[in-house]
NUDO-645622 format. One line per 4 residues: number of its first residue (from 1); for each residue x, y, z of N, C-alpha, C. Coordinates in steps of 0.05 Angstrom, whole numbers, plus 32768, in hexadecimal, padded with zeros to 4 digits. Atoms other than C-alpha are relative to their C-alpha. Layout:
% NUDO-645622
NUM	X Y Z X Y Z X Y Z  ...
***
This chain:
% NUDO-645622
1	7FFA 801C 7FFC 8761 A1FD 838C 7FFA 7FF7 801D  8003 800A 7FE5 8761 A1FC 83D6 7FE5 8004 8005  8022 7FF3 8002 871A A21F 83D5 7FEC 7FE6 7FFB  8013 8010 800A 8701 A1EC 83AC 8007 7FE8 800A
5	7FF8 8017 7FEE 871D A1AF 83D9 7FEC 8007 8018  8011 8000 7FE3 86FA A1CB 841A 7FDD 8004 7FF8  801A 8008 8006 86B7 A1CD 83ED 7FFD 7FE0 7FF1  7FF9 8020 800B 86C8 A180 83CF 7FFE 7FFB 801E
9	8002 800D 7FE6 86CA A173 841B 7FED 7FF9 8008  800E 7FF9 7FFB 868B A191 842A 7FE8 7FF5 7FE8  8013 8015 800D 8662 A170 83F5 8007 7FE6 7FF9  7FF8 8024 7FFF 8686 A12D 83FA 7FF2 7FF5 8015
13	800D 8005 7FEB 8666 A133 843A 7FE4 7FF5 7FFA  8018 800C 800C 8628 A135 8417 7FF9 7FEB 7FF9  8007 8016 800E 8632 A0FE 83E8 8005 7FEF 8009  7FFE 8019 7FF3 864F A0C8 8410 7FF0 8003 800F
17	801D 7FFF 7FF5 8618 A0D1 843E 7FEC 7FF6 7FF4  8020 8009 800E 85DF A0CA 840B 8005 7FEB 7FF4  7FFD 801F 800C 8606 A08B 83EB 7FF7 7FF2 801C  8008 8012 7FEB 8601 A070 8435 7FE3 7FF9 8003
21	801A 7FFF 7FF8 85BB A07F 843D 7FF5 7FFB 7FE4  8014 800C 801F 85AA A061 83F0 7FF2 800E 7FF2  8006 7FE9 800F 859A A0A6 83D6 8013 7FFC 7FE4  7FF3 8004 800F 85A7 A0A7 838E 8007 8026 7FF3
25	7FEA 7FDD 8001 85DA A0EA 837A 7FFF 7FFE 7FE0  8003 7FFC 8025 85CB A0FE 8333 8012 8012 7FF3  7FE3 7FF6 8009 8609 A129 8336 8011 800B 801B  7FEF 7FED 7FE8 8643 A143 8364 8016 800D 7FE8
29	7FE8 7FE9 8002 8665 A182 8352 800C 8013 800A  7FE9 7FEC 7FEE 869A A1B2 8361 7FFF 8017 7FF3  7FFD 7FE7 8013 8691 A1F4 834C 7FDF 8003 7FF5  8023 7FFF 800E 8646 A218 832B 8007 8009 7FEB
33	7FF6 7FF5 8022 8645 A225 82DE 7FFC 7FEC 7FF5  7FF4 8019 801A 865A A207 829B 800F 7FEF 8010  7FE9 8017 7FFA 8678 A1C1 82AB 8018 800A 7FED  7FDE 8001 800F 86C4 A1C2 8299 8004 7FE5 7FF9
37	7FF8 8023 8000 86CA A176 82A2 7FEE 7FE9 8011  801A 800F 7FF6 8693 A141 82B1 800B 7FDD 7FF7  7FFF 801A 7FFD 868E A0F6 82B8 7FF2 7FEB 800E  800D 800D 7FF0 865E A0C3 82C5 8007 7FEC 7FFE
41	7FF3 801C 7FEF 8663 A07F 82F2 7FE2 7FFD 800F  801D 8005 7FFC 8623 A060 82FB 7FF2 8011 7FFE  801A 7FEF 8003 85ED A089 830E 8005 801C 8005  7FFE 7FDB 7FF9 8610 A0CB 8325 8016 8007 7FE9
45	7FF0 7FF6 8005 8635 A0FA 82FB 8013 8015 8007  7FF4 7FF6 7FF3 8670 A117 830C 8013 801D 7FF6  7FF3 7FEA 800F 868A A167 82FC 800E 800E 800B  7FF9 7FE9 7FFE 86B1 A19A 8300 7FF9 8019 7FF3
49	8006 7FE4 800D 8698 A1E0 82F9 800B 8017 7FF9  7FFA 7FE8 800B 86AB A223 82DE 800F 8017 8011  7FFC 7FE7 7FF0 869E A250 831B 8006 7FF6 801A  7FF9 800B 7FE3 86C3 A23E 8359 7FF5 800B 801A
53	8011 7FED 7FEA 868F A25C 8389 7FF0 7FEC 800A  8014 800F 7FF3 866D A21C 83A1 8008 7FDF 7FFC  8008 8017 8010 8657 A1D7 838B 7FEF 7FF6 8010  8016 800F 7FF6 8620 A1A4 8394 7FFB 7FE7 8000
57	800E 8012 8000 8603 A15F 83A7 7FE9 7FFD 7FF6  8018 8005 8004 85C6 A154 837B 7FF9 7FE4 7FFC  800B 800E 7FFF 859B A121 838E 7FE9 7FFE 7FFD  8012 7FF6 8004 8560 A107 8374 7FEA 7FFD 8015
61	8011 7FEE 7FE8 8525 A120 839C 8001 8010 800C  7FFC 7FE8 7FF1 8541 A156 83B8 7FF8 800F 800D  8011 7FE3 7FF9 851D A18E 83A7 7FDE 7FFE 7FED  8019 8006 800D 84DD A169 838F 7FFC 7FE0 800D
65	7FFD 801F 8004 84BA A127 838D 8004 7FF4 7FEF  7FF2 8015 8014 84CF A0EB 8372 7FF8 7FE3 800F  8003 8015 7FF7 84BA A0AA 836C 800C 7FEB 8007  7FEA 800D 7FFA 84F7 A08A 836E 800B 7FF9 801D
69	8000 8007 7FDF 8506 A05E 83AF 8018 800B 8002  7FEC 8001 7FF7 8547 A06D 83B3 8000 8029 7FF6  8002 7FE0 8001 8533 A0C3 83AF 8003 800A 8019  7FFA 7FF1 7FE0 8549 A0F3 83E8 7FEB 8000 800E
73	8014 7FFB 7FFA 84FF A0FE 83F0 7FF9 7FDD 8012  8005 8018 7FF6 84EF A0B7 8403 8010 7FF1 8013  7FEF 800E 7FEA 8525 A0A6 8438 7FF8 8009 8018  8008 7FED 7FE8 8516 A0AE 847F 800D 8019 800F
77	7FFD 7FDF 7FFB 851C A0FA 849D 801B 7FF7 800B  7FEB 7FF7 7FF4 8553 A0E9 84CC 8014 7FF8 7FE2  7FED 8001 8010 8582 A0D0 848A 8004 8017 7FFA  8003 7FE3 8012 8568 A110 846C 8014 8012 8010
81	7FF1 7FE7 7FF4 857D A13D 84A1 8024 7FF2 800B  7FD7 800C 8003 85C9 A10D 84A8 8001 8016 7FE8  7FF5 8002 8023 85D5 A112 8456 8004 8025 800A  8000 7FEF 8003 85C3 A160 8461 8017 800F 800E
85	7FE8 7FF6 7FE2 85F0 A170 84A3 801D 8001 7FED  7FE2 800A 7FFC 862B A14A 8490 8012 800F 7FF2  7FE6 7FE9 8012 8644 A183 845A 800E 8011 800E  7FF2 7FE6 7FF2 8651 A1AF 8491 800D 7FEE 8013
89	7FF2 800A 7FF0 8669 A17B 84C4 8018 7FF4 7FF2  7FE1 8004 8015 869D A163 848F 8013 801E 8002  7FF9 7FE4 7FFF 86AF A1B1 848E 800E 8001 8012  7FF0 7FF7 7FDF 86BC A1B8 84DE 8010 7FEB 8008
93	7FEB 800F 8001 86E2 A170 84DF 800F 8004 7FF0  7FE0 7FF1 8012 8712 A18A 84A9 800B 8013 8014  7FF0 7FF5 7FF2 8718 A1C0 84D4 8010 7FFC 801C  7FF2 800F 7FEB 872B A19A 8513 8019 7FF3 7FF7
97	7FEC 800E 800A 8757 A16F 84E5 8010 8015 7FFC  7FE6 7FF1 800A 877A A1B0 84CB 800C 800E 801E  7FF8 7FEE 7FDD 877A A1D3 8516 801E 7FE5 800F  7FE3 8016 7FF1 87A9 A18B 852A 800E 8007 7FF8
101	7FE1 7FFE 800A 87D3 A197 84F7 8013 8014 8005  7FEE 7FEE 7FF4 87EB A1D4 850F 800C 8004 8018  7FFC 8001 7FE7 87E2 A1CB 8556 801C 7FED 8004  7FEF 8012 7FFF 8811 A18B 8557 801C 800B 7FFD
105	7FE8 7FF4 800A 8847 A1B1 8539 8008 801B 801F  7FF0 7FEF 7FE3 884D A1DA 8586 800D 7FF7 800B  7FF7 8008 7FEC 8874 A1C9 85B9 7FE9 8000 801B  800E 8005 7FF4 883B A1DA 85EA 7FE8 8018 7FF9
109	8020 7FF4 8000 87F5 A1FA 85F2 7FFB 8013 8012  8001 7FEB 7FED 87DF A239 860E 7FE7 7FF9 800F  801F 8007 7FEE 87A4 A239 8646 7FFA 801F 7FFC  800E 7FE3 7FFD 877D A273 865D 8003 8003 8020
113	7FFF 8004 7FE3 879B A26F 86A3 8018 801E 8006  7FE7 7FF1 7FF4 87C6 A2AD 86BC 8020 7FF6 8010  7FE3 800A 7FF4 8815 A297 86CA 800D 800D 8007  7FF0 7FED 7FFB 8835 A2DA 86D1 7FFA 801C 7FF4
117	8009 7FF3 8007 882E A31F 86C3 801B 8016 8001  7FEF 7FED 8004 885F A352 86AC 7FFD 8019 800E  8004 7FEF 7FF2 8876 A390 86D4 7FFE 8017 7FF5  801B 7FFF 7FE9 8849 A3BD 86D8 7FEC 7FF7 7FE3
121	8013 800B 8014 880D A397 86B4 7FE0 8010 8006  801F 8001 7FFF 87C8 A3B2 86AB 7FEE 7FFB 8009  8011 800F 7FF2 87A3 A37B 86B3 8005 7FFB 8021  8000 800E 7FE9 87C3 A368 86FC 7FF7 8017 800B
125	800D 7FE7 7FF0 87BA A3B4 8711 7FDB 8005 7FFF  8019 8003 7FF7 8771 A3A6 86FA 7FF6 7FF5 8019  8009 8015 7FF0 876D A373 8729 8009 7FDA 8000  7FEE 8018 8010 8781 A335 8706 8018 7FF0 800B
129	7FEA 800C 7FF4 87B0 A301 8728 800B 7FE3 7FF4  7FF6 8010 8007 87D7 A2CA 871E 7FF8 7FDF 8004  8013 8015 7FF6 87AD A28A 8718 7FEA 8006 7FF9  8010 7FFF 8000 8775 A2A9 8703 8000 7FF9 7FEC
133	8004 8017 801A 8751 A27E 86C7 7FE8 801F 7FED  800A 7FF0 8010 8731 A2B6 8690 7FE2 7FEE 7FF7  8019 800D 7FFB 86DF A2A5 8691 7FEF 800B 7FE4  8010 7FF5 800D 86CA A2D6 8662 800C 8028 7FFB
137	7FFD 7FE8 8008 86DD A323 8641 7FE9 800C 7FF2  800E 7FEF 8012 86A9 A357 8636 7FE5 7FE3 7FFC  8014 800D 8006 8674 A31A 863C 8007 7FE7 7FF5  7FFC 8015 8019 869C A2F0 8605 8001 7FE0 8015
141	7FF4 8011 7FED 86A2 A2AD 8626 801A 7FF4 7FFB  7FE2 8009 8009 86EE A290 8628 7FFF 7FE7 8009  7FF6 8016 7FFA 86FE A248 8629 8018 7FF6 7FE9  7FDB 8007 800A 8743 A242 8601 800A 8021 7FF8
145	7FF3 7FEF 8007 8774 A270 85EF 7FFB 8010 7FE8  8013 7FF7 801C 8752 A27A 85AB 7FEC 801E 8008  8017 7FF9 7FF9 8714 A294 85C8 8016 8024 8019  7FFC 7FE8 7FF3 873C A2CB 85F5 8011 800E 7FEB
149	7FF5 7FF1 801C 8768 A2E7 85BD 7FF4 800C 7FEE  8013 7FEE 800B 8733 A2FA 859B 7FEB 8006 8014  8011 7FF3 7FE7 8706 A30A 85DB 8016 8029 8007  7FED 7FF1 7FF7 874C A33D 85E6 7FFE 8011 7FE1
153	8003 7FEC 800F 8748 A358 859F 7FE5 8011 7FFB  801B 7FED 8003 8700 A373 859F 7FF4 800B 8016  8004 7FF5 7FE2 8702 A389 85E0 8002 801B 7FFF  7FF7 7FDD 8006 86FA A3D8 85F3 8012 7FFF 8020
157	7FEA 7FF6 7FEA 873C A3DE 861E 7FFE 8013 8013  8002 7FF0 7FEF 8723 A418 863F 7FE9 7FFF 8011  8019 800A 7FEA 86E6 A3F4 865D 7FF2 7FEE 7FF2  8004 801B 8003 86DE A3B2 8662 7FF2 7FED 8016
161	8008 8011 7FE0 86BC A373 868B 800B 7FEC 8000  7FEF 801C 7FF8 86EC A33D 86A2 7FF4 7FF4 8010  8007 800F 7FEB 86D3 A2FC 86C0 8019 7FF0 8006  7FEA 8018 7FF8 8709 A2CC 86D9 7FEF 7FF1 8010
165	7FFF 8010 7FE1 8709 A28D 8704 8017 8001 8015  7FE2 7FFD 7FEF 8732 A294 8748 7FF0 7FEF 8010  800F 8014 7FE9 8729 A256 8779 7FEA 7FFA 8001  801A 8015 8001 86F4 A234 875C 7FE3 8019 8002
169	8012 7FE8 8002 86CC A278 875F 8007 8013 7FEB  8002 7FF2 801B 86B1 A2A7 8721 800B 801E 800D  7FF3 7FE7 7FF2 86D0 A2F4 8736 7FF3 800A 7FE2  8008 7FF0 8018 86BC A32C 8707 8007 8027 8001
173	7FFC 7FDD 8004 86DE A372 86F5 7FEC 8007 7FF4  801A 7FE8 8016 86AD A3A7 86DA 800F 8018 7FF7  7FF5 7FEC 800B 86C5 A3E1 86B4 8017 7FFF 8000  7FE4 8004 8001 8711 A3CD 86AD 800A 8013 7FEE
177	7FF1 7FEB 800A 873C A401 8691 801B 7FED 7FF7  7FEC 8010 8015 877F A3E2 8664 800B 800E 7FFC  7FEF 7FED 8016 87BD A3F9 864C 8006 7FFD 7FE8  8003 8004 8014 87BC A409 860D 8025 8011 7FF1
181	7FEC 7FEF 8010 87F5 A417 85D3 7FEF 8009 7FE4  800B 7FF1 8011 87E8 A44A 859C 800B 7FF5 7FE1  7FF6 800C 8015 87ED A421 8555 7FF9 8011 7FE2  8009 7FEC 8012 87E3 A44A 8516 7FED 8015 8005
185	8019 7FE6 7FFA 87B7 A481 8539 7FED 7FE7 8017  800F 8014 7FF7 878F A43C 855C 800F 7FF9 801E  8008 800A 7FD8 8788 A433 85AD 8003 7FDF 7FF4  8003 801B 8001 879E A3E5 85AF 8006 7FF8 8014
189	7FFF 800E 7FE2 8799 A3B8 85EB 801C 7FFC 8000  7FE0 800B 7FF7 87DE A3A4 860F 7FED 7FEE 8009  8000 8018 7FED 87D7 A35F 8623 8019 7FFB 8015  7FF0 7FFE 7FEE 8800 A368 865A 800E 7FE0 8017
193	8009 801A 7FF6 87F8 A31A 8671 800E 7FE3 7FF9  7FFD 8018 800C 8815 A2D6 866A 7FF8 7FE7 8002  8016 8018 7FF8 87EA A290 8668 8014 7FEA 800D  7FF1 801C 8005 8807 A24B 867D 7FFE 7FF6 7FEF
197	8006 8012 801B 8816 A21F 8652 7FF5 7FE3 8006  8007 801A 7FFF 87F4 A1DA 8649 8015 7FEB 7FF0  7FF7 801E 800C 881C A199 863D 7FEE 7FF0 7FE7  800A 800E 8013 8817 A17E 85FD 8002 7FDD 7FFF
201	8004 801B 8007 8801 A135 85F2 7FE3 7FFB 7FEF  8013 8001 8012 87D2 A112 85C6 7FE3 8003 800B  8016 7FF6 7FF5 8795 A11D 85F5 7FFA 8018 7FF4  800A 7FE5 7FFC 879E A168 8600 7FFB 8011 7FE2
205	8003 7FFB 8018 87AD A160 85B0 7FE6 800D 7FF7  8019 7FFF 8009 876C A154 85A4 7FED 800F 8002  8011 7FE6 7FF5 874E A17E 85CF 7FFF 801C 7FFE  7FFD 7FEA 800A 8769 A1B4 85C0 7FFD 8006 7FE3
209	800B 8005 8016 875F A1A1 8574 7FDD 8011 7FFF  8023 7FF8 7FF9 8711 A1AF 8587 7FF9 8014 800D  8006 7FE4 7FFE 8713 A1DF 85B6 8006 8015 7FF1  7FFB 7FEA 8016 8738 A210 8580 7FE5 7FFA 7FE8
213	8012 8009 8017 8707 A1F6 8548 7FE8 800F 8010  8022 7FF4 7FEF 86C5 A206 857A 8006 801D 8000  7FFB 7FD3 8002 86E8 A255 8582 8001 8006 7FED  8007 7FF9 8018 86EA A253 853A 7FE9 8008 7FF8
217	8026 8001 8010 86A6 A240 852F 7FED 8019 8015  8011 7FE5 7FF5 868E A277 8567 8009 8020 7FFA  7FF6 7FE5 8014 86B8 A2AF 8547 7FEC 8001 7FE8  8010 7FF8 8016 8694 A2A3 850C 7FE3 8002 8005
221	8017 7FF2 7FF0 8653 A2A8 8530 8007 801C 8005  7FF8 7FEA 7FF1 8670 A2E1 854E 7FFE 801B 7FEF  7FF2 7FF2 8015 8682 A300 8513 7FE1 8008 7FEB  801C 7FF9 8014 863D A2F4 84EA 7FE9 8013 8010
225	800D 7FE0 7FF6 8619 A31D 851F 8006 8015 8004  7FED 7FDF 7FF9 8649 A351 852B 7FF7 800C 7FD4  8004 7FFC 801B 8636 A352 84D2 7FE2 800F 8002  8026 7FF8 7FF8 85E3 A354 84E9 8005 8019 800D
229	7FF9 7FF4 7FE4 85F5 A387 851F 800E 8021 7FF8  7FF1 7FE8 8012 8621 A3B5 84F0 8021 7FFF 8009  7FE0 8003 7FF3 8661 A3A8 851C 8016 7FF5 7FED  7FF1 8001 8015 8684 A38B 84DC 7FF4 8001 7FEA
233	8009 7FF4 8019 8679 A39F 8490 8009 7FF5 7FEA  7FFD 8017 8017 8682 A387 844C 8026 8000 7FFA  7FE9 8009 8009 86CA A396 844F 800B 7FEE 8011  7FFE 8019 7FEC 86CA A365 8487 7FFD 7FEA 7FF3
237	8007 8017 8015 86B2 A334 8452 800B 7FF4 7FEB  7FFB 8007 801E 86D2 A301 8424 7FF4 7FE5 7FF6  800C 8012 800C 86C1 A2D5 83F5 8017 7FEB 7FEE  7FF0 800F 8009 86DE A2A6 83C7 801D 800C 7FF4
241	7FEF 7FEC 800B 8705 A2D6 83A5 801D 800D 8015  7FF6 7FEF 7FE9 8723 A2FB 83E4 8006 7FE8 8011  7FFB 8016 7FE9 872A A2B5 8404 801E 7FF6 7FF9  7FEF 8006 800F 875C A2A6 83D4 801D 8017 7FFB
245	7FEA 7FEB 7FFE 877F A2E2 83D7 8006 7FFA 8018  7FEF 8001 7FE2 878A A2DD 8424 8013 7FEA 8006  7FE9 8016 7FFD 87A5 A29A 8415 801B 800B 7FF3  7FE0 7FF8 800B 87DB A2B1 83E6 800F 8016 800D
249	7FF2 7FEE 7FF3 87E8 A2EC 8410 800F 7FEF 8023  7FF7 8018 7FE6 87F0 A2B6 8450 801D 7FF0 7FF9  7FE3 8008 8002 881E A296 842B 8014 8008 7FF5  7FE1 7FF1 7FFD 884F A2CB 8415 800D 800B 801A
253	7FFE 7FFD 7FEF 884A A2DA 8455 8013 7FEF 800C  7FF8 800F 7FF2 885B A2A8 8472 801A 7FEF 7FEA  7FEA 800A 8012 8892 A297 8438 8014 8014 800D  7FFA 7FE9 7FF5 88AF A2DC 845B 8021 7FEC 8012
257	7FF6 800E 7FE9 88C4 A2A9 8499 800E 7FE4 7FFB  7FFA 801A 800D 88C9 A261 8475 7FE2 7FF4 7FF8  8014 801B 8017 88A4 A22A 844A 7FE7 7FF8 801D  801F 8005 7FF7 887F A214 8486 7FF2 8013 8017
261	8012 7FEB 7FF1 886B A24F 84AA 7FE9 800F 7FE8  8013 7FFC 800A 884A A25E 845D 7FEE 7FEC 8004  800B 801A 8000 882F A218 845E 7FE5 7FFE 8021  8011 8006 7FED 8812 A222 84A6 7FE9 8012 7FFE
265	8017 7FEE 800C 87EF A264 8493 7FE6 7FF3 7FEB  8017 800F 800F 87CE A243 845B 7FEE 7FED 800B  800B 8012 7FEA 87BA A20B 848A 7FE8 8012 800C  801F 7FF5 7FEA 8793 A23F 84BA 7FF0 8013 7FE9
269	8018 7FF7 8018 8771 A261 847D 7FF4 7FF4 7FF7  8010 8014 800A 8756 A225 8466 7FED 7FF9 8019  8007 8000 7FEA 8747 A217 84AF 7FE8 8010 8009  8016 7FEF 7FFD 8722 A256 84B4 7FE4 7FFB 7FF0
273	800D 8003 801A 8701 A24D 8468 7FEC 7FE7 8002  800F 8017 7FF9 86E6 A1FF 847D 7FEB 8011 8010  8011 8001 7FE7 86C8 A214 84BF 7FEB 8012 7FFE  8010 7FE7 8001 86A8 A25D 84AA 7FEE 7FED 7FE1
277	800F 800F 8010 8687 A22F 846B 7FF1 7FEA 8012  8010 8014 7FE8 8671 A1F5 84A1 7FEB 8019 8011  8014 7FEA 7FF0 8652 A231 84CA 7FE6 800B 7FF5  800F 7FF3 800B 8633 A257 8498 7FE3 7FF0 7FF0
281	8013 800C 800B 8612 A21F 8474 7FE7 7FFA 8018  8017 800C 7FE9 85ED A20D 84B6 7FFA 800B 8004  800E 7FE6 7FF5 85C8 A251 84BC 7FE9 7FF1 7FF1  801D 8009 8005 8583 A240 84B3 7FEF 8019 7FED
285	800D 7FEF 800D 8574 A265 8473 7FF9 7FF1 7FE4  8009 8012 8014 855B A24D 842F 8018 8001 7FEB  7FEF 7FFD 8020 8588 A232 83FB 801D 7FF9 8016  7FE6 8016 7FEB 85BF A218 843B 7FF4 7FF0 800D
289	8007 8022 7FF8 85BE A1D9 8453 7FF1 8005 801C  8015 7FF9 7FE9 85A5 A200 8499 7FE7 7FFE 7FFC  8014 7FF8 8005 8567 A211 8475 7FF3 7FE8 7FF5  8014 801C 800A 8553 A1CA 845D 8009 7FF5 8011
293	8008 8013 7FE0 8568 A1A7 84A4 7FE7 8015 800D  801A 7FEA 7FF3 8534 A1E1 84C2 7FE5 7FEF 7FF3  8012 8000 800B 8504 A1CA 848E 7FFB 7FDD 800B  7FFF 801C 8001 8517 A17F 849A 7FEB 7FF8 8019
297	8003 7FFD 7FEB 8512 A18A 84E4 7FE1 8003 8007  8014 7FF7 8000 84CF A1A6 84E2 7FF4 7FE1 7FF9  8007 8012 800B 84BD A16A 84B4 7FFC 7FE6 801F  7FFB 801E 7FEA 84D7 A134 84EF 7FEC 800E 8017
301	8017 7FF5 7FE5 84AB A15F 852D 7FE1 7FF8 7FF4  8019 8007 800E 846E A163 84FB 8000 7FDD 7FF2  7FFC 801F 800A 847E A118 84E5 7FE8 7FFE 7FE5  800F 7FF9 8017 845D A134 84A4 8018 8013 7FF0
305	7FF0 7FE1 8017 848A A159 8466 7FF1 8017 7FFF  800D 7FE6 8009 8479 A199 8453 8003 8000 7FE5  8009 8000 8017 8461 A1A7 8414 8021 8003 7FEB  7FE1 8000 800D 849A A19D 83E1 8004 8015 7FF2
309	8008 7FEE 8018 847C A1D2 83AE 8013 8023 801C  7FFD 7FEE 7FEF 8486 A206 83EE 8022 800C 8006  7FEB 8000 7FF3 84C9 A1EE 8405 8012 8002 7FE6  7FEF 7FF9 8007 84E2 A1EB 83BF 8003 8024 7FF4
313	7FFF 7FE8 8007 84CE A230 83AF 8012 801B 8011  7FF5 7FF6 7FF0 84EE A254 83ED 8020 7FFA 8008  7FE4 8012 7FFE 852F A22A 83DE 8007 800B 7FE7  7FFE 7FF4 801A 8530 A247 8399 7FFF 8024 7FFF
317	8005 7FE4 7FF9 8523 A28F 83B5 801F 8004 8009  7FDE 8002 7FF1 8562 A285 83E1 8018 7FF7 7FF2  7FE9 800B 8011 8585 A262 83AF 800B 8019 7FEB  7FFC 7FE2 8014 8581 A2A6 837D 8004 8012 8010
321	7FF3 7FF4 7FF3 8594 A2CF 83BD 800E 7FF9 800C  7FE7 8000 7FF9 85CD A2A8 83D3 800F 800A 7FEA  7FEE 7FF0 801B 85EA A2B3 838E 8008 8013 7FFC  8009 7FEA 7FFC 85D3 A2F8 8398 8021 8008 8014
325	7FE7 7FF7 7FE9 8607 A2FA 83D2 8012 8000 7FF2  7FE8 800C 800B 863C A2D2 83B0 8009 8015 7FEA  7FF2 7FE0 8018 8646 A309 8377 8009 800E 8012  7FF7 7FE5 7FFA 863E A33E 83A6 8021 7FF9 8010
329	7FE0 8003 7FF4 867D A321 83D6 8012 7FF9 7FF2  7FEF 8005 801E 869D A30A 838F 800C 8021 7FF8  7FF7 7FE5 800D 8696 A34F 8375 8021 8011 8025  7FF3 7FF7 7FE9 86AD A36B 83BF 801C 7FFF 8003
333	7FDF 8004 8006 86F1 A342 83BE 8010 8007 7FE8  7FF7 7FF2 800E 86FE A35C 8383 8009 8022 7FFB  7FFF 7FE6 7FF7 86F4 A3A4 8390 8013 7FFE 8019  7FE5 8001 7FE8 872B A395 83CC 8017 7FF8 7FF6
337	7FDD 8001 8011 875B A37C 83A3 8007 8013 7FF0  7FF8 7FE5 8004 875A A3BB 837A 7FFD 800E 800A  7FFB 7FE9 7FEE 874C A3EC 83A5 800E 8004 8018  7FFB 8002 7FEB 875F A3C8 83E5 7FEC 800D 8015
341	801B 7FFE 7FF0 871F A3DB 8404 7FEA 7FF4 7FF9  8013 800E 800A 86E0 A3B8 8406 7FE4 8015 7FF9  8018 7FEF 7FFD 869C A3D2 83FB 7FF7 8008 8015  7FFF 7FF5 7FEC 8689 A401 8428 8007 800C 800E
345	7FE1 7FFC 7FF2 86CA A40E 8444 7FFF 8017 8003
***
């Protein structure tokens, strides 16, 4: 249910878009498969599908020509590349919208500024003082509290590179050594450290709304090359299946504590679920909306299309190996819910 709301988001994006731009939508659905429930209203029809692993804006011209004025093909490029965008920028404003809702509910906001440091701390015996502003861990760059919390969990504690700011000047440890506690057999960082806090009002709301949302969206960068790279694996991986589990496990979790500490969990899983779908669609491969703004893009430099026959064939390649994926991380989360390991593992 929730799954299939943050993909209704993400192709509503679509479709109000291509009504703006006088593109005519020959269907919007939720879900790929047998229709369950359909309904037409003028010119588009409207479904629900089978398999909750997706859905789509089809419009006509798409993925061909068409002589029809009011065809995707026949509108000018920049509408094209709007209509195409906006599924994923619907995606990362949900997730800003869901990042307020939680934030609001603090009393205040953490920085990335050093306030105090417990006796005897680590970090200060690195070097590390009070006032100093966190620049960057190990390379990562830090600009909110987001962004160092996970800079601090993938860190190697026993040698590390700290940048800070101190007085308007960059400083830089090299090889930092950390105290570590021993967690199931596992070396884990001590954060030995505590931030200021930021005053909440509706400004720093906002801002902080976005800055968390932007560390989202570079984790999940972060995260898809650490995938290329080998640094995470398929049990690192979920899918619709396994997305849905983490929610219901979020919110017994968080039923553990009360109603809205489940309620807030669910919130940042959806949070996560929008933003890593906004991300992913914008990779520039065939068969995501990246891979037809690339194509579009090309189109607006050359101020000539590219062959349609080309573009739809390589869109149809990609389209039978995203699917390709979508089983395999289908099958995947399933094999974790019975085994509790993923593939690979």
């Amino acid at each position: 249910m929730l799954f299939g709301f943050i993909i209704f988001i993400h192709e509503f994006g679509h479709f109000f878009t291509a009504k703006l731009s006088g593109i005519r939508v020959n269907e919007f659905a939720i879900g790929m498969g047998p229709k369950l429930f359909h309904f037409q209203k003028e010119e588009t029809l409207y479904s629900l599908r089978a398999f909750p692993i997706g859905g789509f804006c089809a419009m006509e011209g798409e993925d061909g020509e068409s002589n029809d004025e009011h065809a995707f093909n026949n509108r000018p490029v920049w509408k094209r590349i709007l209509v195409v965008a906006m599924g994923a920028v619907m995606n990362i404003l949900l997730g800003i919208i869901l990042m307020m809702v939680l934030l609001v509910q603090q009393p205040a906001f953490s920085s990335t500024t050093i306030a105090k440091f417990p006796e005897p701390s680590g970090f200060q015996a690195a070097g590390l003082q009070v006032g100093d502003k966190f620049a960057s861990i190990d390379g990562y760059k830090i600009n909110s509290d987001r962004d160092l919390s996970f800079a601090l969990s993938i860190m190697n504690p026993q040698k590390t590179d700290i940048q800070v700011i101190r007085n308007g000047k960059l400083l830089t440890f090299d090889n930092v050594k950390l105290k570590t506690k021993d967690i199931n057999g596992k070396k884990v960082l001590v954060a030995d450290f505590y931030v200021a806090p930021i005053q909440k009002n509706p400004i720093t709301l906002l801002q902080k709304s976005v800055e968390d949302t932007v560390s989202t969206v570079r984790m999940v960068w972060f995260s898809l090359v650490g995938m290329v790279t080998g640094r995470f694996g398929m049990q690192d991986v979920a899918g619709p299946v396994g997305a849905a589990s983490m929610i219901g496990q979020a919110a017994s979790i968080g039923l553990k504590q009360s109603f809205v500490a489940a309620l807030n969990n669910i919130i940042m899983m959806m949070m996560l679920i929008t933003v890593n779908l906004g991300v992913v669609n914008l990779l520039p491969l065939p068969a995501l909306d990246g891979g037809r703004l690339l194509f579009l893009l090309v189109e607006a430099i050359r101020r000539k299309p590219l062959n349609p026959k080309y573009e739809g064939l390589v869109n149809t390649a990609g389209f039978c190996l995203l699917i390709g994926l979508m089983v395999l991380i289908t099958f995947n989360d399933i094999v974790r819910l019975v085994t509790g390991k993923g593939l690979g593992a």
